[in-house]
LUMPA-317826 format. One record per residue: residue in one letter; z, y negated, x of N, C-alpha, C, O in turn. Coordinates in nm, 3 decimals, padded with zeros to 5 digits. Each point is the difference from the previous one (the first is absolute). Example, Ala and Ser with C-alpha at 12.3 -4.5 7.8 and 13.67 -1.06 7.14 Angstrom:
<vexros>
vexro code:A; n.zz:00.780; n.yy:00.569; n.xx:01.319; ca.zz:00.000; ca.yy:-00.119; ca.xx:-00.089; c.zz:00.000; c.yy:-00.120; c.xx:00.090; o.zz:00.066; o.yy:00.002; o.xx:00.104
vexro code:S; n.zz:-00.138; n.yy:-00.107; n.xx:-00.139; ca.zz:00.006; ca.yy:-00.119; ca.xx:00.082; c.zz:00.073; c.yy:-00.109; c.xx:-00.077; o.zz:00.017; o.yy:-00.111; o.xx:00.051
</vexros>
This chain:
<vexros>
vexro code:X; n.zz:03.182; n.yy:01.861; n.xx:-06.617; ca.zz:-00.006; ca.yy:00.142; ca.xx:-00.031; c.zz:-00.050; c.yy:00.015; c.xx:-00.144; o.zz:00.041; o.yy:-00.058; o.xx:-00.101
vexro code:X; n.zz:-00.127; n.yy:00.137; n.xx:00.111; ca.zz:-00.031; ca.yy:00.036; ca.xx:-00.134; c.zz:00.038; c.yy:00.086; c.xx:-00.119; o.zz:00.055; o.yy:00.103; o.xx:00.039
vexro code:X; n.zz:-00.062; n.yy:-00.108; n.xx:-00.129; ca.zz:00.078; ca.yy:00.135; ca.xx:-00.068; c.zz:-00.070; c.yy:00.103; c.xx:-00.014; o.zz:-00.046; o.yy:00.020; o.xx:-00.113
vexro code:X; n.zz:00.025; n.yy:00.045; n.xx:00.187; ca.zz:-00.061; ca.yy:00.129; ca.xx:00.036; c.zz:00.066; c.yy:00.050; c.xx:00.154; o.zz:00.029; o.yy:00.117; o.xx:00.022
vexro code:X; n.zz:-00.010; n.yy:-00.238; n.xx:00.089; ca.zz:00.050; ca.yy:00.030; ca.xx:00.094; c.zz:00.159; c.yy:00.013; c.xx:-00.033; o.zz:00.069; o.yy:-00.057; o.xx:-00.084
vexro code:X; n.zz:-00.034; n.yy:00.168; n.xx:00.199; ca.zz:00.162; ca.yy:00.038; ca.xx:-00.002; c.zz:00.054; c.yy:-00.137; c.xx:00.069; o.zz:-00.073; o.yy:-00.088; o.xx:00.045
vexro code:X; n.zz:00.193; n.yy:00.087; n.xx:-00.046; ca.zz:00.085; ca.yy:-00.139; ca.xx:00.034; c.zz:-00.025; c.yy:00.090; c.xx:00.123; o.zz:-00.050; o.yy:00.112; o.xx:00.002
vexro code:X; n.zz:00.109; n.yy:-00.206; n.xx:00.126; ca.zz:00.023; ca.yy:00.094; ca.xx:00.182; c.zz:00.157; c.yy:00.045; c.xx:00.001; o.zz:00.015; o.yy:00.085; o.xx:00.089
vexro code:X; n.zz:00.060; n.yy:-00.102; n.xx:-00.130; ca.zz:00.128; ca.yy:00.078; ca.xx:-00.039; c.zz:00.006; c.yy:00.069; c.xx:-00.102; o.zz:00.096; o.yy:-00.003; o.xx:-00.077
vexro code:X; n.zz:-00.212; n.yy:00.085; n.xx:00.063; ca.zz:00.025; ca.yy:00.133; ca.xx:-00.149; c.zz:00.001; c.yy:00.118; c.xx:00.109; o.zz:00.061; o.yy:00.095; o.xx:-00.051
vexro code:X; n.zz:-00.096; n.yy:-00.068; n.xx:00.157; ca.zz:00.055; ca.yy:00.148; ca.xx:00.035; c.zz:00.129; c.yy:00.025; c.xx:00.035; o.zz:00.060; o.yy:00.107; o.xx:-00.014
vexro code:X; n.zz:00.008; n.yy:-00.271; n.xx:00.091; ca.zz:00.184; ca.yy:00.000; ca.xx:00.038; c.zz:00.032; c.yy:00.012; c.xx:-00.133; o.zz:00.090; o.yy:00.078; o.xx:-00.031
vexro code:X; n.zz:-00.154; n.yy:-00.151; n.xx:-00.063; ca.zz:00.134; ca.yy:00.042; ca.xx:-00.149; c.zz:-00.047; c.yy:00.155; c.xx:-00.053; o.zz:00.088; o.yy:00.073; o.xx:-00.045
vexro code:X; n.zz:-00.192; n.yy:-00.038; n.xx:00.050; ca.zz:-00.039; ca.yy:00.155; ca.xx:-00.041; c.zz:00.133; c.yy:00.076; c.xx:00.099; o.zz:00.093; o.yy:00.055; o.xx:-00.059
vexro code:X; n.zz:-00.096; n.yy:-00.060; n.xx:00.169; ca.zz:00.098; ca.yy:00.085; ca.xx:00.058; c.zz:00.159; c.yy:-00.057; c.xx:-00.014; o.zz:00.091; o.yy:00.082; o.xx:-00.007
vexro code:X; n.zz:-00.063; n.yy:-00.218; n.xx:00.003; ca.zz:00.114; ca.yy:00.002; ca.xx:-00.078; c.zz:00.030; c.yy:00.058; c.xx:-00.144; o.zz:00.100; o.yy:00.071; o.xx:-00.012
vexro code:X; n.zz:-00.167; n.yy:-00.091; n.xx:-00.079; ca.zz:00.009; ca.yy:00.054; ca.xx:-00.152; c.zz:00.021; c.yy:00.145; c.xx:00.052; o.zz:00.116; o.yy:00.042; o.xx:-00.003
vexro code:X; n.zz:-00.194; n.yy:00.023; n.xx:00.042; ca.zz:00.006; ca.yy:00.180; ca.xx:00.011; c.zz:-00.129; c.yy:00.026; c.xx:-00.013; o.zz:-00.024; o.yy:00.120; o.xx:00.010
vexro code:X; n.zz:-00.099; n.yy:-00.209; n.xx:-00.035; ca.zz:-00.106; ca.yy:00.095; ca.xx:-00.067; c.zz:-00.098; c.yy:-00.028; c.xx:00.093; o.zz:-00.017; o.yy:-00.107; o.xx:00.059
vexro code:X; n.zz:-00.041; n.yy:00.202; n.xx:-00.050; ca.zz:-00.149; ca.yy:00.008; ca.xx:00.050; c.zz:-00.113; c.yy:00.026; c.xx:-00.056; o.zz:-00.105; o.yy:00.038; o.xx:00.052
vexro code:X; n.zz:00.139; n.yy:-00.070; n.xx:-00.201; ca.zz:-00.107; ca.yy:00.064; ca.xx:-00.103; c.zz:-00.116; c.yy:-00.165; c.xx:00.004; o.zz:00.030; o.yy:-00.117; o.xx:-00.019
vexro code:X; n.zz:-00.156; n.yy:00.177; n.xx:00.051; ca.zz:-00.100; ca.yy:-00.118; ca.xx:00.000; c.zz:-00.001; c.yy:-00.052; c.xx:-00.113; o.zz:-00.032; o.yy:-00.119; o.xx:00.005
vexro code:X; n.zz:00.060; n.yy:00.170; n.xx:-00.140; ca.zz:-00.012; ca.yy:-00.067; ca.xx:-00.097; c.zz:00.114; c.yy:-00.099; c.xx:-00.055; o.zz:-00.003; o.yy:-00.077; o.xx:-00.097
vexro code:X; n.zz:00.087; n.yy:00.100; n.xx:00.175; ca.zz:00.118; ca.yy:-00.104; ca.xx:00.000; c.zz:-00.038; c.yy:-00.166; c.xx:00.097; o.zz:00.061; o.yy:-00.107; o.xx:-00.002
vexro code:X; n.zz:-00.163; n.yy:00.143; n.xx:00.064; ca.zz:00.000; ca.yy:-00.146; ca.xx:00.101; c.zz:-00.055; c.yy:-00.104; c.xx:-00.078; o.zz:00.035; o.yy:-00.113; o.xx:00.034
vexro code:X; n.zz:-00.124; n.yy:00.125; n.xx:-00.145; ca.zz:-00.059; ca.yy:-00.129; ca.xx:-00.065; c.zz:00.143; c.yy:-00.043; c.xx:-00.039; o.zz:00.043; o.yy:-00.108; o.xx:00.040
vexro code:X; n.zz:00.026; n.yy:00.183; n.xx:-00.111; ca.zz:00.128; ca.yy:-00.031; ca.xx:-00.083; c.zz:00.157; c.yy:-00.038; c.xx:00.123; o.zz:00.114; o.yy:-00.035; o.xx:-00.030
vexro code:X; n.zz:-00.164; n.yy:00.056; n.xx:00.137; ca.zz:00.123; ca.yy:-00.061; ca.xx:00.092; c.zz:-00.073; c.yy:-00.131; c.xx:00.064; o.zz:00.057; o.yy:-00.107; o.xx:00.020
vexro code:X; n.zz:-00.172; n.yy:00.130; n.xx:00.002; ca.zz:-00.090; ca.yy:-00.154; ca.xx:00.034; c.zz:00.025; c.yy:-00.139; c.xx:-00.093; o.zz:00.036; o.yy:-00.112; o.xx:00.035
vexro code:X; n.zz:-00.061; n.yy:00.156; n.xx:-00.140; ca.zz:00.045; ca.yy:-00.074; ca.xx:-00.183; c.zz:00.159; c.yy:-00.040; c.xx:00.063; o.zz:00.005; o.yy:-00.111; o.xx:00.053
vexro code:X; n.zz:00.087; n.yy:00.168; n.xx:-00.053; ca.zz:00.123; ca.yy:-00.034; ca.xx:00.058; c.zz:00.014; c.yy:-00.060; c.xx:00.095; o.zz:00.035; o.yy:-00.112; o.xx:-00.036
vexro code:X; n.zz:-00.040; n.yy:00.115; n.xx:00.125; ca.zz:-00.005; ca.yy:-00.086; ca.xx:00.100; c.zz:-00.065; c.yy:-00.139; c.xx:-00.028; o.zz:00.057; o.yy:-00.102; o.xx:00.040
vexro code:X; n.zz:-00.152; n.yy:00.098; n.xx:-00.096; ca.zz:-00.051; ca.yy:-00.151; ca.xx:-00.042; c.zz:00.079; c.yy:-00.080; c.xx:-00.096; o.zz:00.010; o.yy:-00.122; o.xx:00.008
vexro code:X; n.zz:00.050; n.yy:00.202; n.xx:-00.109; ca.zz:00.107; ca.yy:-00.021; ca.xx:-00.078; c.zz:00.140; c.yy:-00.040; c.xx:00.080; o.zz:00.051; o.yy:-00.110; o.xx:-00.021
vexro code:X; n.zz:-00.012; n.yy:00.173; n.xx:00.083; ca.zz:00.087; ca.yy:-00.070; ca.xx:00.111; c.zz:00.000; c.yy:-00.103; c.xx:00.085; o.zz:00.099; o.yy:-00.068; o.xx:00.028
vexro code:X; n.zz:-00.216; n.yy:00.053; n.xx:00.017; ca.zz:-00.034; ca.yy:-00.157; ca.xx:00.050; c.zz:-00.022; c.yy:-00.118; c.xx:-00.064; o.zz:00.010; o.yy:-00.118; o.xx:00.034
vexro code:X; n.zz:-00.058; n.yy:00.205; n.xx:-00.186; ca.zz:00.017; ca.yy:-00.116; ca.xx:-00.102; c.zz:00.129; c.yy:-00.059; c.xx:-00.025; o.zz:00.024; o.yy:-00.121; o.xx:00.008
vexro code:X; n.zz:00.071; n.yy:00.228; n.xx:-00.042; ca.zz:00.156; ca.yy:-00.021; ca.xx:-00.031; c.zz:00.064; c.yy:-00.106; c.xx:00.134; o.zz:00.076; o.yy:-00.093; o.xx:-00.026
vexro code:X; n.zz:-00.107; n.yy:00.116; n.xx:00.127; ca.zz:00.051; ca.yy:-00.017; ca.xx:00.153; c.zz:-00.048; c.yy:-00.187; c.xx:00.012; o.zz:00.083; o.yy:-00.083; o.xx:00.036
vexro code:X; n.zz:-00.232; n.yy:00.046; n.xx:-00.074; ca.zz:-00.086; ca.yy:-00.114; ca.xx:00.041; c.zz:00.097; c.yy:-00.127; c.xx:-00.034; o.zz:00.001; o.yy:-00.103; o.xx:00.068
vexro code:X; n.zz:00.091; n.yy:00.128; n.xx:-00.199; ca.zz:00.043; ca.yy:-00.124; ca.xx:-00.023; c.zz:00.143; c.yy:-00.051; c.xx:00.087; o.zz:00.041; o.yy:-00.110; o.xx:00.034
vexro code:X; n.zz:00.005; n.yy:00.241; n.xx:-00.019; ca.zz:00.137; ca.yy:-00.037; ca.xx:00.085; c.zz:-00.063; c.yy:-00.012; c.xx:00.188; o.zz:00.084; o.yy:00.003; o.xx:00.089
vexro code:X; n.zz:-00.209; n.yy:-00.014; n.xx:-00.062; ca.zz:-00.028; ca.yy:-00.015; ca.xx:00.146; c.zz:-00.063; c.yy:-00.125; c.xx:00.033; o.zz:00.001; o.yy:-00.064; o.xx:00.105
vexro code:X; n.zz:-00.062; n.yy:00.039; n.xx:-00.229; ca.zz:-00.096; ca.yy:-00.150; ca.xx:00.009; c.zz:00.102; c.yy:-00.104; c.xx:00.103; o.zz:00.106; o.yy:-00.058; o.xx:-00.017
vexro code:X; n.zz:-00.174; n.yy:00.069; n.xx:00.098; ca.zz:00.003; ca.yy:-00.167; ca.xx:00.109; c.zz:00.094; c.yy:00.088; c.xx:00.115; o.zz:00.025; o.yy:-00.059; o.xx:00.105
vexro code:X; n.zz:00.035; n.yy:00.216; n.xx:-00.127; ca.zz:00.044; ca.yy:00.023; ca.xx:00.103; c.zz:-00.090; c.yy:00.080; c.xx:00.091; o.zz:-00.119; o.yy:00.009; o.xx:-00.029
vexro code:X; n.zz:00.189; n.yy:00.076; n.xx:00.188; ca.zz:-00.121; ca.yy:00.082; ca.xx:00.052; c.zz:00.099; c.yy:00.098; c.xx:00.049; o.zz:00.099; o.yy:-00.017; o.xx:00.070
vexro code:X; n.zz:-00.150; n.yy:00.129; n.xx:-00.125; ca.zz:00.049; ca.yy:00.158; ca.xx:00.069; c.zz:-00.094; c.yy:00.067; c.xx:00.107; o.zz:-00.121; o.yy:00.017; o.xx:00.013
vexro code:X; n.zz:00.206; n.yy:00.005; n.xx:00.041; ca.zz:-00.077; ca.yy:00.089; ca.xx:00.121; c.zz:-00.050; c.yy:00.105; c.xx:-00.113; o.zz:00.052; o.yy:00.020; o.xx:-00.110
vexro code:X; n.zz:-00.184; n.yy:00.052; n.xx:00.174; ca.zz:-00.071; ca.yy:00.121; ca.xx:-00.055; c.zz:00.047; c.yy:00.095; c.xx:-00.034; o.zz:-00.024; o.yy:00.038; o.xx:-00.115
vexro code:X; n.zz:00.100; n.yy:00.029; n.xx:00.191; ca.zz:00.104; ca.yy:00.086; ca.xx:00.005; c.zz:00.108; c.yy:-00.008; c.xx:-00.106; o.zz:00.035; o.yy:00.098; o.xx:-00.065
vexro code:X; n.zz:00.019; n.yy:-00.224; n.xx:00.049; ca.zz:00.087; ca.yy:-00.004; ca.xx:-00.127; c.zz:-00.024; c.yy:00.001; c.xx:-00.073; o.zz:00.046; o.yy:00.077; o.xx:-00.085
vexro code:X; n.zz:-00.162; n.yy:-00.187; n.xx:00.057; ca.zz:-00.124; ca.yy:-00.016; ca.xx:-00.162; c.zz:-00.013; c.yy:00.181; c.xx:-00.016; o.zz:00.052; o.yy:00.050; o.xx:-00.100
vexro code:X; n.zz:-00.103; n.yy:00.017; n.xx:00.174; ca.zz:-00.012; ca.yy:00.121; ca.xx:00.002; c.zz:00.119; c.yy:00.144; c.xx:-00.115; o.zz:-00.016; o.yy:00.099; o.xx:-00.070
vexro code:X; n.zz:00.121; n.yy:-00.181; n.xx:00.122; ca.zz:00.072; ca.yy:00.064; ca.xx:-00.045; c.zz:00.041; c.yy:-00.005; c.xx:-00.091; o.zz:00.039; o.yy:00.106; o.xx:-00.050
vexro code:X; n.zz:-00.026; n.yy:-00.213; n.xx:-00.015; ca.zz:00.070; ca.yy:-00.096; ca.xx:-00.094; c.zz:-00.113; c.yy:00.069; c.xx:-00.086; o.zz:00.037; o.yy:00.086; o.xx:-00.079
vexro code:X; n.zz:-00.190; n.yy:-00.121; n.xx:00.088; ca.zz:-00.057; ca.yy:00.050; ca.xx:-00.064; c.zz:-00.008; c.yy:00.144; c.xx:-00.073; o.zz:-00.011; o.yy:00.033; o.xx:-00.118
vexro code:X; n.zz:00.024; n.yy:00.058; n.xx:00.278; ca.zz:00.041; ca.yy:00.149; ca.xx:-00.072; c.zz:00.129; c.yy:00.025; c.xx:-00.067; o.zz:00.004; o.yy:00.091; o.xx:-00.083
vexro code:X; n.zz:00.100; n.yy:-00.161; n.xx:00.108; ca.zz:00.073; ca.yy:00.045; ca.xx:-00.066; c.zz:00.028; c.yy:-00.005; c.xx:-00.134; o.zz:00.077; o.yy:00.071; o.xx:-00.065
vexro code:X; n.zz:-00.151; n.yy:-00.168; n.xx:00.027; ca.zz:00.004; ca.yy:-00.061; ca.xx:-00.115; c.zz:-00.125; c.yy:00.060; c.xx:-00.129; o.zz:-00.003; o.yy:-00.023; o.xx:-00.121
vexro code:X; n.zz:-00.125; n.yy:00.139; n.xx:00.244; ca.zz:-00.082; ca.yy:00.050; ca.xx:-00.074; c.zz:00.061; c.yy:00.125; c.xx:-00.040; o.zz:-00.042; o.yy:00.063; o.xx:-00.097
vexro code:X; n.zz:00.166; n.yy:-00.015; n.xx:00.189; ca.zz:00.045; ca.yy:00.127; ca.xx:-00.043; c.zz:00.102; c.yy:00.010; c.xx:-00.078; o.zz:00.038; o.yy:00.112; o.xx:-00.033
vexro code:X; n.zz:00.041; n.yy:-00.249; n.xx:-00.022; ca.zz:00.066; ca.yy:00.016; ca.xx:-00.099; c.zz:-00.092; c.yy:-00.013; c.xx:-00.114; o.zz:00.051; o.yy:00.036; o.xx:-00.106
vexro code:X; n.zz:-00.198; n.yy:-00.086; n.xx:00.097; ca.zz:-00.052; ca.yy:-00.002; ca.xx:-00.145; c.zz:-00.080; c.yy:00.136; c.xx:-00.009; o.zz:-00.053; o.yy:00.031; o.xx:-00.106
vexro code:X; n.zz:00.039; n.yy:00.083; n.xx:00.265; ca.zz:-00.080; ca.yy:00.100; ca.xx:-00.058; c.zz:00.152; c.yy:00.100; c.xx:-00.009; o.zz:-00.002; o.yy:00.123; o.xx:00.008
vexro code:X; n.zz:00.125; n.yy:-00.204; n.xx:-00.026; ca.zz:00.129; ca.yy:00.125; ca.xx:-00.030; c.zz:00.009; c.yy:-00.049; c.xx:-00.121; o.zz:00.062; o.yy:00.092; o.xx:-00.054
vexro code:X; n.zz:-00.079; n.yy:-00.172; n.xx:-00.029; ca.zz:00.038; ca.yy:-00.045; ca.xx:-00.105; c.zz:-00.107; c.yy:00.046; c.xx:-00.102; o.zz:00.037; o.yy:00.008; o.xx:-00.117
vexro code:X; n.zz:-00.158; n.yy:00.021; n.xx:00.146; ca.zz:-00.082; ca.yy:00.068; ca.xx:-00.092; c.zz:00.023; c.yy:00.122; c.xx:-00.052; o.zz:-00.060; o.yy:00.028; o.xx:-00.104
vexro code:X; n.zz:00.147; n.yy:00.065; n.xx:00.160; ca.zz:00.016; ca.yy:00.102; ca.xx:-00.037; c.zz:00.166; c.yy:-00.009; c.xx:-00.056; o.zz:00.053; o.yy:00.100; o.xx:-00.047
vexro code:X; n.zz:00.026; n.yy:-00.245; n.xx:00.060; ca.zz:00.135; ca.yy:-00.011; ca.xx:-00.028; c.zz:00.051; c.yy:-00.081; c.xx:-00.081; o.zz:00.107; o.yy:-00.058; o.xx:00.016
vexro code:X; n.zz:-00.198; n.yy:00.045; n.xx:-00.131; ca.zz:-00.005; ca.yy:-00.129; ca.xx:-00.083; c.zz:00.164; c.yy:00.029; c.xx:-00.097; o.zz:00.027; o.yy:00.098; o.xx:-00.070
vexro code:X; n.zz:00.062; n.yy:-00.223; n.xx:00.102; ca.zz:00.135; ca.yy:-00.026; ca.xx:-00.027; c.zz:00.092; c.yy:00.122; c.xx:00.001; o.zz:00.095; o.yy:00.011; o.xx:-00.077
vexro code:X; n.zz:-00.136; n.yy:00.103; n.xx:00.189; ca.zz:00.093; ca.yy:00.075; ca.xx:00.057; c.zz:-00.065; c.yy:00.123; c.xx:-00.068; o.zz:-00.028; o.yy:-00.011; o.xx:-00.119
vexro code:X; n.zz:-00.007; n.yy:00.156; n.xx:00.198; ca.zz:-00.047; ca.yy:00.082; ca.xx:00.013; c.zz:00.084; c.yy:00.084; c.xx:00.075; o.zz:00.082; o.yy:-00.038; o.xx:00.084
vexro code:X; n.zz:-00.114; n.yy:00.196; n.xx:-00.129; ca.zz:00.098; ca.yy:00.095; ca.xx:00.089; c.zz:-00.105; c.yy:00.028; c.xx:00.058; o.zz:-00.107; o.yy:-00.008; o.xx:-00.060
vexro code:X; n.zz:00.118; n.yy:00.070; n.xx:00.277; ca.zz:-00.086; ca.yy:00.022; ca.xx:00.021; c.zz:00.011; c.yy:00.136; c.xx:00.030; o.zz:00.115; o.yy:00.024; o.xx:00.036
vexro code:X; n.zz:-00.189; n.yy:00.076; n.xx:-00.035; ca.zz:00.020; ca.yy:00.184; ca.xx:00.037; c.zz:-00.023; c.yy:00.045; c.xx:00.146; o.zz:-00.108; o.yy:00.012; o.xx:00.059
vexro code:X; n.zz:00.249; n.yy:00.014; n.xx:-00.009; ca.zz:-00.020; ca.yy:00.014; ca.xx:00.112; c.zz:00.031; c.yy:00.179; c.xx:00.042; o.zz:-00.009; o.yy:00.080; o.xx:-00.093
vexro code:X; n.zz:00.036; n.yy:-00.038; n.xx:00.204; ca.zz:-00.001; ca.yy:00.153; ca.xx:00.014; c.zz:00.117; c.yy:00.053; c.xx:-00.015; o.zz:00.035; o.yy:00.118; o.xx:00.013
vexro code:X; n.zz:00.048; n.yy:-00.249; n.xx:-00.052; ca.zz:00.156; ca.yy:00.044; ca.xx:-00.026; c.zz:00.049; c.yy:-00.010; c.xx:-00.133; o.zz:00.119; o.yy:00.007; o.xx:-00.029
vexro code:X; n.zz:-00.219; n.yy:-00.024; n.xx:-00.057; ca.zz:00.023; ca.yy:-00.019; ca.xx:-00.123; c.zz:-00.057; c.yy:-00.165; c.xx:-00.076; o.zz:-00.117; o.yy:-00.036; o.xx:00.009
vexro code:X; n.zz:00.215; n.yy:-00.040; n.xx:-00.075; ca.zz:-00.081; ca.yy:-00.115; ca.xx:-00.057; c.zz:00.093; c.yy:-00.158; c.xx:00.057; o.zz:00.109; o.yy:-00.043; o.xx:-00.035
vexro code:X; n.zz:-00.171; n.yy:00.011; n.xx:00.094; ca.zz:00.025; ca.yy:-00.195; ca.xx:00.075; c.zz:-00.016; c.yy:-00.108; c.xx:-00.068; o.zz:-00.075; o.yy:-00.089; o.xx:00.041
vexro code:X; n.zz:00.144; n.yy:00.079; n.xx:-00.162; ca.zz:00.023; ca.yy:-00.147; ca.xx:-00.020; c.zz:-00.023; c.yy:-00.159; c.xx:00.107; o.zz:00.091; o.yy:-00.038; o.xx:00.074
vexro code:X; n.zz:-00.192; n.yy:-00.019; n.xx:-00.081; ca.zz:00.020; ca.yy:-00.116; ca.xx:00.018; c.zz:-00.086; c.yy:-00.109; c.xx:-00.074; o.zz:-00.097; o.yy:00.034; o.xx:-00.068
vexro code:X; n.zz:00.139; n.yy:-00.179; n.xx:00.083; ca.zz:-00.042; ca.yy:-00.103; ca.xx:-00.024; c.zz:-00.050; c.yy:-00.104; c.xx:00.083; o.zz:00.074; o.yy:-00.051; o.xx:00.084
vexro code:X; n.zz:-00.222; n.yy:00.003; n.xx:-00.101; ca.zz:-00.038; ca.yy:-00.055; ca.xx:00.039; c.zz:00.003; c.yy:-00.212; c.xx:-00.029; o.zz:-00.026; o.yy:-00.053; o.xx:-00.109
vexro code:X; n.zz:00.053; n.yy:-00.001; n.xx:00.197; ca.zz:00.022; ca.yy:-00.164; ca.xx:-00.121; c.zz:-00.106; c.yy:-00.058; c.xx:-00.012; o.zz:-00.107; o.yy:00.033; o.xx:00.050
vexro code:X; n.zz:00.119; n.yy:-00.084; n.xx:-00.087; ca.zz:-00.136; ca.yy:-00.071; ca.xx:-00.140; c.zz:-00.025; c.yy:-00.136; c.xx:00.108; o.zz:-00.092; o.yy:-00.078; o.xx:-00.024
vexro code:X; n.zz:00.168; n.yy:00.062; n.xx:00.128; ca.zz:-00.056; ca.yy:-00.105; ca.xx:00.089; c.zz:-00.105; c.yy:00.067; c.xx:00.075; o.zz:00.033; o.yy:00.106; o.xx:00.053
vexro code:X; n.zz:-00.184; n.yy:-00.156; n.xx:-00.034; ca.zz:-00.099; ca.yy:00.084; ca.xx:00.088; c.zz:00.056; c.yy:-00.077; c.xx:00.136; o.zz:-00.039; o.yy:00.064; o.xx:00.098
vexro code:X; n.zz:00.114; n.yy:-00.173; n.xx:-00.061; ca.zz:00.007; ca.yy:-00.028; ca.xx:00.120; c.zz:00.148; c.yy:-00.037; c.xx:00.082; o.zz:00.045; o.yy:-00.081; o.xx:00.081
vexro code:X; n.zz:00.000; n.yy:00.203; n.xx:-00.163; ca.zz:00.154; ca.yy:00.023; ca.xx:00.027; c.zz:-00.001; c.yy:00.075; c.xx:00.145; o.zz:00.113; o.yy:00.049; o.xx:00.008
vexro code:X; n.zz:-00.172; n.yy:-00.021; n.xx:00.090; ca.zz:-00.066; ca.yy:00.063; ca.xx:00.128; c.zz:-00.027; c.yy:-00.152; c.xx:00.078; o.zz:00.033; o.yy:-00.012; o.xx:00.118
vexro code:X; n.zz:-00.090; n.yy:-00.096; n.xx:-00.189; ca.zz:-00.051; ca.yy:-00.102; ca.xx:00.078; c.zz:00.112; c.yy:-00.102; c.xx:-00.006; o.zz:-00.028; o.yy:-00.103; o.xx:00.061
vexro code:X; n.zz:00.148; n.yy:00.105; n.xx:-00.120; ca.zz:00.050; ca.yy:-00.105; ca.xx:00.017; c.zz:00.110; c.yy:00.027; c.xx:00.150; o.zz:-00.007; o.yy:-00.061; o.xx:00.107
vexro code:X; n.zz:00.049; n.yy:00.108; n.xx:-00.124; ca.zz:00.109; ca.yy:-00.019; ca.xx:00.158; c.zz:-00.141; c.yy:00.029; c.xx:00.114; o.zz:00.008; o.yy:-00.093; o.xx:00.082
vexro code:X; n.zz:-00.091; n.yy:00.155; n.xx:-00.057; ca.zz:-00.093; ca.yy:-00.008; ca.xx:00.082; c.zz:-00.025; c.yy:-00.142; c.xx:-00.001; o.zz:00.048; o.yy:-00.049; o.xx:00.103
vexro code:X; n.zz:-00.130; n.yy:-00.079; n.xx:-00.213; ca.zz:-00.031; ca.yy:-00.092; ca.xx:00.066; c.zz:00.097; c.yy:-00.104; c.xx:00.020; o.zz:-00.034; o.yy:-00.107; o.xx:00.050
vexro code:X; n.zz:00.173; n.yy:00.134; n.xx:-00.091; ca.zz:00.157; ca.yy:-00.076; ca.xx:00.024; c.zz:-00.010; c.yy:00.022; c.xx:00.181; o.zz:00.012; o.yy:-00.100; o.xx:00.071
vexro code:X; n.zz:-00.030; n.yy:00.210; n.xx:-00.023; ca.zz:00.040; ca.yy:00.018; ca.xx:00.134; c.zz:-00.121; c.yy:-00.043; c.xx:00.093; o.zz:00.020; o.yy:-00.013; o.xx:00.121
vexro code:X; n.zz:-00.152; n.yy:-00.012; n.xx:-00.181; ca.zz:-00.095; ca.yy:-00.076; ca.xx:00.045; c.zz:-00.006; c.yy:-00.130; c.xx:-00.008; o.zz:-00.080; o.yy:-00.064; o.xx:00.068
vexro code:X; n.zz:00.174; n.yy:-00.001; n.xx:-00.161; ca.zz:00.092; ca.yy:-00.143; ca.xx:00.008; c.zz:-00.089; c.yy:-00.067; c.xx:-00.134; o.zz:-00.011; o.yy:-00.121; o.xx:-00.025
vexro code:X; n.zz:-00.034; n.yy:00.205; n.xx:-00.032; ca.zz:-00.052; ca.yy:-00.067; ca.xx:-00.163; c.zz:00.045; c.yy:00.002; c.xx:-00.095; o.zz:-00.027; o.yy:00.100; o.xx:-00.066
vexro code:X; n.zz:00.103; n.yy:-00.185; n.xx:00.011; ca.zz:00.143; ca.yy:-00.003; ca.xx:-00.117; c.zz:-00.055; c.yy:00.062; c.xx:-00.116; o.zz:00.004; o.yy:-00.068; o.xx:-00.103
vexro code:X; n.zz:-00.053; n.yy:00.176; n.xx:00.097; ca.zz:-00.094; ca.yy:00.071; ca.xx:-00.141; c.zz:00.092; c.yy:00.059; c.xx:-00.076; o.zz:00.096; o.yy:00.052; o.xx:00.058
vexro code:X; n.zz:-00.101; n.yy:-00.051; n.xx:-00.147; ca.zz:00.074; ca.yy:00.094; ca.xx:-00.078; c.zz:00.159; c.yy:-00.029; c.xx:-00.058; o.zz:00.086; o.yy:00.078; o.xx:-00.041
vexro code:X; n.zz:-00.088; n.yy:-00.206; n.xx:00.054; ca.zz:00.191; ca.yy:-00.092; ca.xx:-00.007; c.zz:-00.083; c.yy:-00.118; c.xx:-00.139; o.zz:00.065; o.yy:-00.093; o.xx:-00.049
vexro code:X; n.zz:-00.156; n.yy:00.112; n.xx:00.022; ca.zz:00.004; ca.yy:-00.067; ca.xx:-00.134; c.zz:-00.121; c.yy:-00.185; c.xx:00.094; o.zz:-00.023; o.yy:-00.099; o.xx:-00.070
vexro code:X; n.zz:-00.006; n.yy:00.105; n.xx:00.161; ca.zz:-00.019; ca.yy:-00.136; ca.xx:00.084; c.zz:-00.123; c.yy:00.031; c.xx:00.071; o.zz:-00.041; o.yy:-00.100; o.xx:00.058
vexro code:X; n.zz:-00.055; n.yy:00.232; n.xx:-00.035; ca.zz:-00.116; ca.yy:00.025; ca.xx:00.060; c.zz:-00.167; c.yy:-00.046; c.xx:-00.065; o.zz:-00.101; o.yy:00.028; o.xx:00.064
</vexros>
């Protein structure tokens, strides 16, 4: 893939994130590659079904496109007034019990 082409999972994470704004897809495409980067070292020599790689992947692109706007805890504005939360500074705090239950010891200090 080139960098000009979108990753093939930027419209499932566009509609997970919330947005449909076209000018957001270079910048959720960028993520997602970033996530497979983060993901490559704890999978080497194993094999996920598509479907999981899949997920593991998105989930892990939508904690870094929640964390852009939540850098070490942000209030967020909602219609009820103002939402405190925090986001953690692990980008693959989403991928670790996912690839534990896919039977890949990631994330225990040994992956």
């Amino acid at each position: 893939m080139s960098d000009t082409e979108q990753d093939p999972l930027t419209s499932r994470l566009a509609y997970l994130a919330g947005t449909m704004d076209d000018d957001d897809r270079p910048t959720l495409s960028d993520m997602l590659k970033t996530a497979r980067a983060y993901l490559a070292p704890h999978i080497a020599g194993y094999t996920l079904a598509q479907p999981l790689l899949d997920d593991v992947v998105l989930g892990t692109s939508l904690d870094l496109w929640q964390a852009k706007d939540a850098r070490n805890g942000i209030v967020g504005l909602t219609v009820d007034g103002v939402e405190p939360f925090r986001i953690s500074t692990d980008p693959m705090r989403s991928a670790w019990p996912k690839l534990r239950a896919a039977g890949i010891p990631a994330g225990m200090g040994v992956s």
